[in-house]
C-alpha positions as CSV (number, residue, x, y, z in Angstrom):
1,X,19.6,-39.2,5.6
2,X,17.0,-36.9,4.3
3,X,14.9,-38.0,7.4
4,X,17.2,-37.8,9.9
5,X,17.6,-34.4,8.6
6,X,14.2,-33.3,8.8
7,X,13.8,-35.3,12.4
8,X,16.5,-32.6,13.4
9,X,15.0,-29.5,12.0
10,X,11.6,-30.3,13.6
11,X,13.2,-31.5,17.1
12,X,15.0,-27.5,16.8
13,X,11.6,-25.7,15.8
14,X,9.8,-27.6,18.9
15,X,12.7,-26.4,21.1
16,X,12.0,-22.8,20.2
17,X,8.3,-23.2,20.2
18,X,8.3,-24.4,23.7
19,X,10.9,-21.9,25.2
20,X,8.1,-19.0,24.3
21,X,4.7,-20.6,24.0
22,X,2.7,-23.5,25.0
23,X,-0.2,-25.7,23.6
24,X,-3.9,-25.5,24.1
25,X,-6.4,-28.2,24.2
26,X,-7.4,-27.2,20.7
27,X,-3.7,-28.3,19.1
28,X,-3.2,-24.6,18.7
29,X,0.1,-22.8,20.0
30,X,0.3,-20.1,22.1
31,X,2.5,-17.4,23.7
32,X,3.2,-18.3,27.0
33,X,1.8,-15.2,29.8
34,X,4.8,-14.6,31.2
35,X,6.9,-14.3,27.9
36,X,7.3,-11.3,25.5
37,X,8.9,-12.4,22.1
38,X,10.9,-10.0,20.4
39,X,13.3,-8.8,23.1
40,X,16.2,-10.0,20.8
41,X,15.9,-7.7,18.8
42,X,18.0,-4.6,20.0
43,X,15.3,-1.9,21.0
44,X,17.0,0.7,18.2
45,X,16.6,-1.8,15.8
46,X,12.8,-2.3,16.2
47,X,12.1,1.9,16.6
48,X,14.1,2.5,13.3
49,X,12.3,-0.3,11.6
50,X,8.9,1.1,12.3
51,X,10.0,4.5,11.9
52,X,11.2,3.4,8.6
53,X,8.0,1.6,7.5
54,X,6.0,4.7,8.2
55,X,7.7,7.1,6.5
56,X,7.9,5.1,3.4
57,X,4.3,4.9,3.4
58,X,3.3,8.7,4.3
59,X,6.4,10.0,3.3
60,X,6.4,12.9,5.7
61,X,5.1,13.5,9.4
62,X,5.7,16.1,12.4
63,X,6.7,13.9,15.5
64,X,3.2,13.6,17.2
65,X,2.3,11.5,14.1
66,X,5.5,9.5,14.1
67,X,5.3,8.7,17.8
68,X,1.3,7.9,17.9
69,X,1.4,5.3,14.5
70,X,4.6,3.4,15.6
71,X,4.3,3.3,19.7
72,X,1.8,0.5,19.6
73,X,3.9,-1.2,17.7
74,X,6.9,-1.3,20.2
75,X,5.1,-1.6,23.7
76,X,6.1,-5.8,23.5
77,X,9.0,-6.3,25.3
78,X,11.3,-2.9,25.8
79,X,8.8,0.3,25.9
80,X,10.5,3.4,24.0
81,X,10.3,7.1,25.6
82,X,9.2,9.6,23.0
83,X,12.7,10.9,23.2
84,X,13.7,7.1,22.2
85,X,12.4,8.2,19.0
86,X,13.2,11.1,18.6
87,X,16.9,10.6,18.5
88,X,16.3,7.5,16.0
89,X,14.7,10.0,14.0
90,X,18.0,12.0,14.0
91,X,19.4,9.6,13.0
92,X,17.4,8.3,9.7
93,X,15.1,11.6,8.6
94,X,15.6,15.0,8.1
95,X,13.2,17.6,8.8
96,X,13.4,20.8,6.0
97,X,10.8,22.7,7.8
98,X,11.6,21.9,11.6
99,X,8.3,20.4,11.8
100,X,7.8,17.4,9.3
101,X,10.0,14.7,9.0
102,X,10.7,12.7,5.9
103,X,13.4,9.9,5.6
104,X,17.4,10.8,4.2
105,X,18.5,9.1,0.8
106,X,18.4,5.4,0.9
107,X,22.5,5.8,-0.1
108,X,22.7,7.4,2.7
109,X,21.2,5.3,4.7
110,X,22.8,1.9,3.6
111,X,26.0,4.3,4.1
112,X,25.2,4.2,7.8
113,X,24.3,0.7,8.0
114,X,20.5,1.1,9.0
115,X,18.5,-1.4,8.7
116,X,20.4,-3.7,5.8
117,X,17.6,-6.3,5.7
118,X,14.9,-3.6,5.5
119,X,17.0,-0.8,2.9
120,X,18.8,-3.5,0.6
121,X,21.6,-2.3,-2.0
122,X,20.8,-5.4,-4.3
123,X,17.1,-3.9,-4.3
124,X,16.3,-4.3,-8.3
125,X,16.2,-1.7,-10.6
126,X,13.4,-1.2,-13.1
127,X,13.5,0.1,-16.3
128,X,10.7,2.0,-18.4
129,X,10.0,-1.3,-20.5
130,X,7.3,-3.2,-20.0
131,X,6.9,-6.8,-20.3
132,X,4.0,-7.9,-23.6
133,X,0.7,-8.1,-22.4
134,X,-3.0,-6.1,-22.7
135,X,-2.3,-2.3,-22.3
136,X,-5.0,-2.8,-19.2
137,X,-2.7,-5.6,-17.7
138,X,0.4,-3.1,-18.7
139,X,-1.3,-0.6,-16.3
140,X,-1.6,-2.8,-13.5
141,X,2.2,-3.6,-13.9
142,X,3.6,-0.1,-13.7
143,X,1.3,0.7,-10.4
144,X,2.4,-2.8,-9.2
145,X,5.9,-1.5,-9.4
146,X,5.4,2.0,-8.1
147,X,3.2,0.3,-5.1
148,X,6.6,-1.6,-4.0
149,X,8.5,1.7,-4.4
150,X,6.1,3.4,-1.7
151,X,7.2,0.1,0.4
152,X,3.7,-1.3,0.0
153,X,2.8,-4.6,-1.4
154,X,0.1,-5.1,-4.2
155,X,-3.0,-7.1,-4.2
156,X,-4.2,-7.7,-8.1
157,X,-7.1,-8.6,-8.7
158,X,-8.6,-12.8,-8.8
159,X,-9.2,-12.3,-12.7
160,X,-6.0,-9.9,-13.6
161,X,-3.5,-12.1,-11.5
162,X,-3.0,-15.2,-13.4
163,X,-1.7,-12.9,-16.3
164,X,2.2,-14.9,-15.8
165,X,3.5,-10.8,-15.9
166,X,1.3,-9.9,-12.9
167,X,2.0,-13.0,-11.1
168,X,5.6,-13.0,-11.5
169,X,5.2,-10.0,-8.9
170,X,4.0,-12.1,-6.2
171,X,0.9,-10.0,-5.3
172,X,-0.6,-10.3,-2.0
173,X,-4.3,-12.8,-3.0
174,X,-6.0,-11.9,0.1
175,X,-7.0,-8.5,1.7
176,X,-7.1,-7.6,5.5
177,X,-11.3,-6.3,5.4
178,X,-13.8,-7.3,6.8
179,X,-16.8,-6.9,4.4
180,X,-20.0,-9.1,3.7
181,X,-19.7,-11.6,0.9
182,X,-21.0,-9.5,-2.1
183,X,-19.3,-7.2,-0.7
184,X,-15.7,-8.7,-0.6
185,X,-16.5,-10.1,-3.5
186,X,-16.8,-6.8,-5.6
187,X,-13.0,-5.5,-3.2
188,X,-11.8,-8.6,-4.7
189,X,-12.6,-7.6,-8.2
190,X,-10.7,-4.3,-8.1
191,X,-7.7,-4.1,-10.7
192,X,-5.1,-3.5,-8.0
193,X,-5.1,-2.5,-4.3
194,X,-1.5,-0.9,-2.7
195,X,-1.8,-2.6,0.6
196,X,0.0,-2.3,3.7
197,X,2.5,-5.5,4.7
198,X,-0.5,-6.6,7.0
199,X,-2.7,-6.7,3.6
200,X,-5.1,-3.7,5.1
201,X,-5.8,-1.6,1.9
202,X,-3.8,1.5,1.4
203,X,-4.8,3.1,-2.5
204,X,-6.9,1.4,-5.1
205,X,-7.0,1.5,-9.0
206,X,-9.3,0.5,-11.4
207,X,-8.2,0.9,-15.0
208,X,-11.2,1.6,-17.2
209,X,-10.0,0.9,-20.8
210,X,-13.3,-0.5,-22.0
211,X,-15.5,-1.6,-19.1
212,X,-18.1,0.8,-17.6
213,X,-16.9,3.4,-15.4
214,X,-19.5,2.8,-13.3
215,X,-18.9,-0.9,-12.2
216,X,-15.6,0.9,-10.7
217,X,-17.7,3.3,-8.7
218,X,-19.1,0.5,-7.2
219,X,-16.3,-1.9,-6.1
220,X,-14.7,1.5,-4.9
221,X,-18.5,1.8,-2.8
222,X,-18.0,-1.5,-1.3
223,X,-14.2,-1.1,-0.5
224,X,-15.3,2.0,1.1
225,X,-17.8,0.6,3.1
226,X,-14.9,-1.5,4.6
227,X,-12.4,0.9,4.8
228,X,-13.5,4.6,4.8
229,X,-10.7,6.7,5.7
230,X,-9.3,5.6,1.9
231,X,-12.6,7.9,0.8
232,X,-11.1,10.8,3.0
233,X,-7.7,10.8,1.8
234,X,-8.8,10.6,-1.9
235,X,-6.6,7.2,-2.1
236,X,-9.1,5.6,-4.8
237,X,-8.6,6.5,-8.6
238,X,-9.9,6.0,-12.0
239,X,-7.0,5.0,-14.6
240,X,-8.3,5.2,-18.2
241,X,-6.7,6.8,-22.3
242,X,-7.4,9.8,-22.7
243,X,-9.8,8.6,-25.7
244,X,-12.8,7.7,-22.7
245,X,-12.2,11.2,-21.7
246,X,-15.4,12.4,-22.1
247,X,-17.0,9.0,-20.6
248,X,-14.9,9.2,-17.1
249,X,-16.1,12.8,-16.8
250,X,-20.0,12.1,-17.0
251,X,-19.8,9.2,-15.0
252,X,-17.9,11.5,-12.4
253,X,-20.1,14.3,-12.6
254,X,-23.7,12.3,-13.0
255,X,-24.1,8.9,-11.8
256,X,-26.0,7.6,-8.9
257,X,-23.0,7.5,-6.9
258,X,-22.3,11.5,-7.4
259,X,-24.0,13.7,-4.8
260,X,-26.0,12.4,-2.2
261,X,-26.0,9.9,-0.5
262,X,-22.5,8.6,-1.6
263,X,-20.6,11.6,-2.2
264,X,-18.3,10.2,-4.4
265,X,-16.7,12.5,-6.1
266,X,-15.6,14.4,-2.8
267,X,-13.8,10.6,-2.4
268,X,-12.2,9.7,-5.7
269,X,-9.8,11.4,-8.2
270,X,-8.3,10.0,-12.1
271,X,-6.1,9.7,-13.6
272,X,-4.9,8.9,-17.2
273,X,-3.0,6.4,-18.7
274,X,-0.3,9.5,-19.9
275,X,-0.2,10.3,-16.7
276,X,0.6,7.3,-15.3
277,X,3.1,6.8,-17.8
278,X,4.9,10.1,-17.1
279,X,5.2,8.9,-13.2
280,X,6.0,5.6,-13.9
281,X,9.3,7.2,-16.1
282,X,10.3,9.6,-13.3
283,X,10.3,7.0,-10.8
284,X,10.8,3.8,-12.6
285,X,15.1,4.2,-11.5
286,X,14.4,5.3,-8.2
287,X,14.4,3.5,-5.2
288,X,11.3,4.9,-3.7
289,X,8.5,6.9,-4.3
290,X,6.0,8.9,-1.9
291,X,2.4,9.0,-2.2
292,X,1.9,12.4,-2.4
293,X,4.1,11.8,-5.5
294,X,1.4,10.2,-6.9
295,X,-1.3,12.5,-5.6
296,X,0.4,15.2,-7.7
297,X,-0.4,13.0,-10.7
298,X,-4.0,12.4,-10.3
299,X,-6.9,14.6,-11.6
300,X,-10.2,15.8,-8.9
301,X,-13.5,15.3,-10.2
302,X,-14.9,18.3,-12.7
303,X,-18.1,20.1,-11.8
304,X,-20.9,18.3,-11.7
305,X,-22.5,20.6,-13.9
306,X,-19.7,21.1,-16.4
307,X,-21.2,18.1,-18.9
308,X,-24.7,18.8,-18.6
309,X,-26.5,19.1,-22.1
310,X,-26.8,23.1,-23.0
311,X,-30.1,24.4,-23.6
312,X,-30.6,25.7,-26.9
313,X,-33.0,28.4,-25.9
């Protein structure tokens, strides 16, 4: 029984493979030139997904934005005007300033029906408590949480993922980089990456409770080498107690990676672990959080000068 039932399922998944795509010589399937999948989905239905995605992830944009980060997204099948948009962004956001747009309430929107499968009701709530585990590991958790808030998925690092907390979280255990081994290798080794849903890196964390500050400067280095733009939106931060205090700041202010040729600390911010505890509060029975929630919490860099020894003469 249990093969004729599997016989079935296979015979229905090659029926639908063949309506839309066809098989090369090297056994791999492909989409067929004349076909474009994803014409059965309504056209509304795909702009206010996108839409949707976006603005969880920026949390606000004017128009041009909107328009330019979603339209390659929708040319497969029906092609959307810019007015298309527009009025499913009517529909879903609300613009305070007439200029940038940032999505309604989630009740509201579930109110309206949008998007069920993408905005669920039954989304779980999470409370301030964290599970037992290493106050490092604890860290991890509460960005891991505050990533799916922003409508991101997490990507923990290979050592910090087979904690059984971390990995009932399901993090992402691949990233969407292209980087040279030793290079990948030391992306791989960051604490926790916010990533978007196709795994390209979006905000990373490295939680310095006792390791050198300075082996995070480098894995941040070698992510950025990958993925730049994370350098020009400051979306790479220090988390550490407030006890390395003094420890964070010199390696901020005088390591190799500070001034030229890196730059680093025009790239970076901290943040610490009060800090992220405060957030993590505020946010924890919420449905969603922006980043520039979380770009309020973070510290900039000090002067470089500002922990240089004081001459006594």
């Amino acid at each position: 029984m249990f093969f004729d039932a599997a016989s079935k399922n296979i015979g229905d998944i090659l029926a639908i493979l063949e309506s839309d795509f066809e098989m090369g010589e090297d056994n791999l399937w492909r989409i067929k030139a004349e076909r474009q999948i994803g014409n059965f989905i309504p056209p509304r239905l795909r702009i206010q997904y996108y839409v949707i995605g976006y603005l969880r992830k920026v949390g606000k944009a004017n128009l041009d934005d909107i328009v330019t980060n979603i339209f390659p997204k929708l040319t497969n099948g029906h092609r959307p005007t810019r007015a298309d948009i527009a009025d499913v962004l009517n529909e879903i956001a609300v613009s305070h300033d007439g200029k940038n747009w940032e999505l309604r309430d989630p009740s509201t929107l579930a109110v309206q029906g949008v998007l069920q499968t993408f905005i669920s009701e039954k989304e779980p709530e999470y409370t301030a408590e964290i599970p037992e585990s290493t106050k490092h590991n604890q860290q991890i958790y509460r960005l891991a949480i505050m990533c799916q808030k922003a409508g991101l998925v997490p990507y923990i690092g290979k050592k910090e993922r087979h904690d059984p907390m971390l990995a009932a979280l399901k993090p992402l255990t691949y990233l969407n980089v292209e980087a040279d081994p030793t290079q990948r290798r030391r992306i791989e080794g960051i604490d926790i990456i916010w990533a978007g849903t196709d795994a390209t890196p979006i905000w990373a964390f490295e939680i310095e409770e006792s390791t050198s500050v300075l082996s995070a400067l480098e894995r941040f280095v070698a992510l950025l080498s990958a993925v730049p733009e994370l350098g020009k939106s400051r979306q790479l931060t220090i988390v550490a107690p407030k006890a390395r205090r003094r420890k964070v700041y010199q390696e901020l202010t005088s390591s190799s990676y500070i001034g030229h040729p890196q730059y680093l600390e025009n790239k970076i911010n901290y943040m610490f672990y009060d800090d992220l505890q405060v957030i993590f509060n505020k946010h924890s029975a919420r449905r969603t959080i922006h980043l520039e929630d979380f770009h309020h919490a973070c510290h900039l860099p000090p002067p470089a000068d500002e922990f240089k020894p004081k001459k006594l003469f």
